[in-house]
C-alpha positions, 0 to 999 in steps of 0.5 A, spaced: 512 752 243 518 755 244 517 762 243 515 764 251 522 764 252 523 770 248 518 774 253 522 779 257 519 782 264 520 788 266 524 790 272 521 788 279 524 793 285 525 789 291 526 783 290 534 780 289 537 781 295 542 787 295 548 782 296 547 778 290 544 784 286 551 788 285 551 783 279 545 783 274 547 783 267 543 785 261 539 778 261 540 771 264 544 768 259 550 774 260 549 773 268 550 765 267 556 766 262 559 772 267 558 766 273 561 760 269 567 764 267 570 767 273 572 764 279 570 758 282 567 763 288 563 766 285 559 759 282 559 757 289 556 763 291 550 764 286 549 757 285 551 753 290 556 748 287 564 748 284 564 748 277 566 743 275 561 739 278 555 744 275 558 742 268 558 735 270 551 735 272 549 739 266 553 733 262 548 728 266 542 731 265 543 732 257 546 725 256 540 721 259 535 726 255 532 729 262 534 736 258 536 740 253 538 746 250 531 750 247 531 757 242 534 761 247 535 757 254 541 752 255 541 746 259 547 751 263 541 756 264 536 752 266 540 749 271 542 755 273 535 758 274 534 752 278 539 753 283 540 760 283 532 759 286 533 753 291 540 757 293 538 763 295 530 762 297 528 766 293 520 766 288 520 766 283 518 774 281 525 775 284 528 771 279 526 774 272 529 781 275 536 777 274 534 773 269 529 778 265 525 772 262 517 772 264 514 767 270 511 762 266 518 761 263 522 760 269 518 756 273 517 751 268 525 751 266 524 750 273 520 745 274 523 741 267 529 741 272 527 738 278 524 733 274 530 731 271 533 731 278 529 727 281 529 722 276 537 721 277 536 721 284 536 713 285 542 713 281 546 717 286 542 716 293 542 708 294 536 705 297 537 704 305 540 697 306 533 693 310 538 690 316 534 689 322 535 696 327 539 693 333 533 697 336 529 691 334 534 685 333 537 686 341 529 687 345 525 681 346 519 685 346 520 688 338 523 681 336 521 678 332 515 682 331 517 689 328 524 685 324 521 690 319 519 696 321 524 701 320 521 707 324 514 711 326 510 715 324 505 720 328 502 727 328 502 732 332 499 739 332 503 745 332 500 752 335 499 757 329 497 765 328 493 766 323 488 772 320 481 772 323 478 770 317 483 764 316 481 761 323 476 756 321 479 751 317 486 751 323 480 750 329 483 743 331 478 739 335 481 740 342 479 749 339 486 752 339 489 754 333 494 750 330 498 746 323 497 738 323 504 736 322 506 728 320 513 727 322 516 720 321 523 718 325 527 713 325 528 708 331 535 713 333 529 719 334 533 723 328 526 725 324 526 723 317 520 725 314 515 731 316 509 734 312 507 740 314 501 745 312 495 742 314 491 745 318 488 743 325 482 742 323 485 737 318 484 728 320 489 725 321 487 719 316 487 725 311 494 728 311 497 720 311 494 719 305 497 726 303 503 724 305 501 716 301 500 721 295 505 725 295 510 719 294 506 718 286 509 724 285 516 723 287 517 717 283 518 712 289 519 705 287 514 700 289 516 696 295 519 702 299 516 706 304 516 714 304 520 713 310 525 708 308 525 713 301 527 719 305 533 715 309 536 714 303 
């Protein structure tokens, strides 16, 4: 099963921007061991983050069983991969370049990774504390009626350019072009939550219960809304 992390791709011109390509090392494991030994600079630089906090939270994921060293990949290089790609924005064709591993390898060390990050995640973000927003508490016309609401959620339609033989599906119903997005805030106007990618022509009834989906898929605990989640 392992065996995929033996597959190496070749080179792919054009991908790594210049300032981070001055390093490119012989393989991936060369390119973390380079990183992880030098300055604390440079680890900042290509994986956003001290050293010491890079190892602790290798220590972390190891020790709760989220990840482990496989035949040719340690735990410190399946983070690495993880951050280098969130870090710099980068795809994941631009990644095997320095890492000279195949797609289907880094992006499933990718995606083992941020399984593992979300499963630790309630363990360092505390779910919000359920007071009643003064917003609410202090206005006669909310109490005692929305004591437990904690913010709102709407959509709106973005204008958006695509190509004419996209156009059908992102023709709203008002027949300009656009993106459904949901946008969820709390009762201070700071915007907490926003789903985007719909198209226009997409009922607002769907892209909430996408929204409703994606909380299954991020694991949020029962009894906590999507934008109570997001506070946190």
């Amino acid at each position: 099963m392992e065996s995929s992390d033996d597959e190496k791709d070749g080179v792919l011109e054009g991908y790594i921007p210049k300032e981070l390509s001055y390093g490119l090392a012989a393989n991936g494991t060369k390119f973390v061991d380079e990183v992880l030994n030098g300055q604390n600079e440079s680890c900042l630089e290509n994986f956003r983050m001290d050293k010491h906090v890079f190892y602790k939270l290798c220590d972390i994921l190891q020790a709760k069983g989220l990840l482990r060293h496989t035949n040719r990949i340690k735990i410190e290089e399946q983070l690495a991969i993880f951050m280098f790609i969130i870090g710099h924005n980068l795809r994941t064709r631009a990644v095997q370049e320095l890492f000279r591993y195949s797609g289907e390898t880094i992006s499933r060390h990718f995606n083992n990774v941020l399984n593992a990050i979300m499963a630790i995640s309630l363990d360092f973000f505390e779910p919000p504390v359920l007071d009643i927003p003064p917003e609410i508490l202090e206005d006669g016309r909310f109490y005692p009626y929305f004591q437990d609401c904690v913010g709102a959620v709407d959509g709106i339609h973005i204008p958006v350019m695509v190509g004419v033989d996209e156009q059908g599906p992102f023709r709203n119903k008002s027949g300009f072009l656009s993106q459904n997005v949901l946008a969820a805030c709390s009762l201070d106007l700071k915007f907490h939550y926003i789903l985007a990618g719909w198209e226009g022509s997409a009922a607002d009834l769907r892209v909430l219960n996408s929204a409703l989906t994606r909380r299954n898929k991020l694991q949020i605990p029962e009894g906590i809304t999507i934008l109570q989640y997001s506070l946190k």
